[in-house]
ZAMARGU-4260 file (C-alpha; in steps of 0.2 Angstrom, whole numbers, plus 5000, padded with zeros to 4 digits):
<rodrens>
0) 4957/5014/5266 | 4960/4997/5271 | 4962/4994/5291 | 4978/4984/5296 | 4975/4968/5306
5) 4984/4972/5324 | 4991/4957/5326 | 4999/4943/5314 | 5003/4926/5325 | 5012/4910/5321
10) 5015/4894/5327 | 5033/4888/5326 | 5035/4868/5323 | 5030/4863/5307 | 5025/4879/5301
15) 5040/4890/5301 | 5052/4875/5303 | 5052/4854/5299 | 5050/4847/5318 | 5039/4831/5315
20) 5050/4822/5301 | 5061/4821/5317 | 5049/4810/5328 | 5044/4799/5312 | 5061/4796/5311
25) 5064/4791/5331 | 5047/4783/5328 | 5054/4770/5317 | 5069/4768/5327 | 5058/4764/5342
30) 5048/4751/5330 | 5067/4742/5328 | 5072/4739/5344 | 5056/4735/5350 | 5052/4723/5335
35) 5056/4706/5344 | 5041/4711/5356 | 5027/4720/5348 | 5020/4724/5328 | 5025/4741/5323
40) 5006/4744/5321 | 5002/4740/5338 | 5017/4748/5349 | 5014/4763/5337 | 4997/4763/5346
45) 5002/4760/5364 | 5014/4773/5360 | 5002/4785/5355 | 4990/4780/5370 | 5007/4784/5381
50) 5008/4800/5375 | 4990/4808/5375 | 4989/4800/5394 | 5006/4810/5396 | 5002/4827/5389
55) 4994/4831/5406 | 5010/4827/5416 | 5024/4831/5404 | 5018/4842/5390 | 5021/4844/5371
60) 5040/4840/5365 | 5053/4830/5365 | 5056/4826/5382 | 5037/4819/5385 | 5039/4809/5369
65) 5056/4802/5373 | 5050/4796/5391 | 5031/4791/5382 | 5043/4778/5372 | 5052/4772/5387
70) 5039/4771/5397 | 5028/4762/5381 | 5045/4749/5380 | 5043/4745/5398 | 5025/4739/5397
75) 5025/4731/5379 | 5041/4719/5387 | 5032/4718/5404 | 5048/4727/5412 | 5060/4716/5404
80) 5066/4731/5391 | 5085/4731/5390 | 5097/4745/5396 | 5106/4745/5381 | 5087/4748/5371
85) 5081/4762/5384 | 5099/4769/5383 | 5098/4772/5364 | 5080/4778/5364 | 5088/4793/5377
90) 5101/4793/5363 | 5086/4797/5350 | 5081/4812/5361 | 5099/4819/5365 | 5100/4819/5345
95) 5082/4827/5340 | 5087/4840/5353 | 5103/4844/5345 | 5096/4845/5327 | 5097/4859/5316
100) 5085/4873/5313 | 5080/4869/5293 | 5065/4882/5290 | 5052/4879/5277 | 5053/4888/5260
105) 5045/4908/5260 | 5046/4909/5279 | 5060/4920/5279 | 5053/4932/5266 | 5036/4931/5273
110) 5041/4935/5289 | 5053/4948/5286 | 5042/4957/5275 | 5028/4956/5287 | 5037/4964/5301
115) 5037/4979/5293 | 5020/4981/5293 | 5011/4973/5306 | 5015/4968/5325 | 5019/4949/5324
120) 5021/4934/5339 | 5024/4918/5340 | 5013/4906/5348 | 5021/4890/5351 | 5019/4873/5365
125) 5030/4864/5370 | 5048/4862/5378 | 5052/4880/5385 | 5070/4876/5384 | 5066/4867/5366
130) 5058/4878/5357 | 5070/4894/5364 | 5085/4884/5357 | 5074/4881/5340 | 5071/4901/5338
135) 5088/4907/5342 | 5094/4896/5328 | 5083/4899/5315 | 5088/4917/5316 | 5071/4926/5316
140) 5067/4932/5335 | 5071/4948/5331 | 5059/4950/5318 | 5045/4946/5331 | 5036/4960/5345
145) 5035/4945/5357 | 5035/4924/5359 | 5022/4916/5368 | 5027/4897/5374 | 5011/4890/5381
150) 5006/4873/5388 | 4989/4872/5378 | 4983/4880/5365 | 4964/4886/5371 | 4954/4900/5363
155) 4954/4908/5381 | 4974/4906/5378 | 4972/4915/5361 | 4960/4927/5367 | 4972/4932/5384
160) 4987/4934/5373 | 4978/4946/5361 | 4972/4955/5374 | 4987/4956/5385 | 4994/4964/5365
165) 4980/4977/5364 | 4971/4968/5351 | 4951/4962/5351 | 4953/4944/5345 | 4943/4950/5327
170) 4959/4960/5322 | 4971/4946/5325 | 4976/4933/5314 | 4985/4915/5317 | 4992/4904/5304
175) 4998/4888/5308 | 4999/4869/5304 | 4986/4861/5316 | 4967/4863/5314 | 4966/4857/5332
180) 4977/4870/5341 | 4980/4883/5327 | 4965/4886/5318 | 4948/4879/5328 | 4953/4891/5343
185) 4957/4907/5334 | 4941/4904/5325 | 4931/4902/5341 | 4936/4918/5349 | 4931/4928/5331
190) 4951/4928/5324 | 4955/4923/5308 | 4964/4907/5307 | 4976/4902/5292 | 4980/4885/5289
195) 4996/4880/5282 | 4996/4862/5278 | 5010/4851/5282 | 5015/4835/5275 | 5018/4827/5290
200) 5002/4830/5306 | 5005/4823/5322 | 4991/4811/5325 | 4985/4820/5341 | 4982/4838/5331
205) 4971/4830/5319 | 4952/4839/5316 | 4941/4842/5304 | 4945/4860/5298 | 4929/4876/5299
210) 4928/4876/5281 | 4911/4885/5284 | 4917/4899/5296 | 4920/4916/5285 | 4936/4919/5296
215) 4945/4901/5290 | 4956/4902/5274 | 4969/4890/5269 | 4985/4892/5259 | 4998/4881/5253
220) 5015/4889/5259 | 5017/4901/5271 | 5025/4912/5255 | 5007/4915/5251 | 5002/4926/5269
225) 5006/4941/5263 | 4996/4943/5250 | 4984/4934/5259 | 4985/4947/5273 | 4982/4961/5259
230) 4966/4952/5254 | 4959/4952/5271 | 4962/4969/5276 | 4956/4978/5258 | 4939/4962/5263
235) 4937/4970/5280 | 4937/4987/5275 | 4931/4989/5255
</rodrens>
């Protein structure tokens, strides 16, 4: 009889819900008002510099990346940067932060059939604030037997959490959209790691994916985990 896998994780943004369409879409703002100063090419790069130098002191999410922009504005103009420019790219922060949860298709389905089943968290970085407000409105917390907000995502990070759940990392699973922090970590420790790709990767979370490791499998939409799920279990235990 097939064994159960103990534990089923997720990451949130871009996974269960559309989160990086919004930063494009600030992005290219940011590229507007700045356009009189710099090539969208080259202040998209001093933005992305801004931000990985950042992560240390600030974190993932929109607050990072909103003060990354100002702070990338400041230097591009040499400290001549408008108020009226930093004001609206504040703006562009206040509004990503007020957007609406839209989820991506078969999570709902996916996640309330596998609830029924098997124990399942959500592992998610950023903004704690953030990405509360973002689970609260997409309607499935309930559905989960914990949330985990963490400031990186390590394979010790993985490996305590599962632990601290009463799982050995080889009977958990993590599906996600980032090779980087979703997958490459899981697969480390001995966890399975399911990729769901999406359109749109922030360039920081890019990584070659472990298309050797036994314990990597990828799947187009996250309607296809369950039955994904079944196939691993019944692999497991033949």
């Amino acid at each position: 009889m097939p064994k159960p896998l103990s534990i089923i994780a997720f990451d949130a943004d871009d996974t269960l819900w559309h989160n990086e369409r919004f930063f494009q879409l600030s992005q290219a703002r940011f590229a507007e008002l700045l356009a009189d100063t710099a090539a969208p090419e080259n202040l998209m790069a001093r933005l992305e510099a801004a931000e990985r130098r950042n992560l240390v002191v600030y974190g993932y999410g929109i607050k990072g990346f909103v003060l990354s922009m100002i702070e990338t504005a400041v230097e591009v103009t040499e400290g001549r940067v408008s108020g009226a420019v930093i004001s609206e790219l504040l703006d562009l922060g206040h509004e990503m932060l007020r957007h609406p949860i839209d989820l991506l298709d078969g999570v709902e389905d996916t996640i309330s059939t596998l609830t029924r089943s098997h124990r399942l968290l959500l592992i998610t970085k950023g903004d704690l604030l953030d990405q509360e407000r973002k689970l609260a409105q997409s309607g499935l917390g309930d559905h989960f037997h914990a949330i985990e907000i963490v400031s990186e995502k390590k394979p010790e990070t993985y490996a305590e959490i599962f632990a601290r759940h009463g799982a050995a990392a080889e009977d958990a699973l993590m599906s996600g959209n980032s090779i980087r922090s979703d997958i490459l970590p899981v697969v480390e420790i001995g966890g399975w790691g399911v990729h769901v790709p999406h359109e749109l990767l922030w360039s920081l979370e890019a990584a070659d994916a472990p298309e050797t490791s036994p314990r990597f499998r990828r799947i187009n939409e996250l309607g296809a985990l369950t039955e994904l799920v079944r196939r691993i279990e019944a692999e497991e235990n033949p």
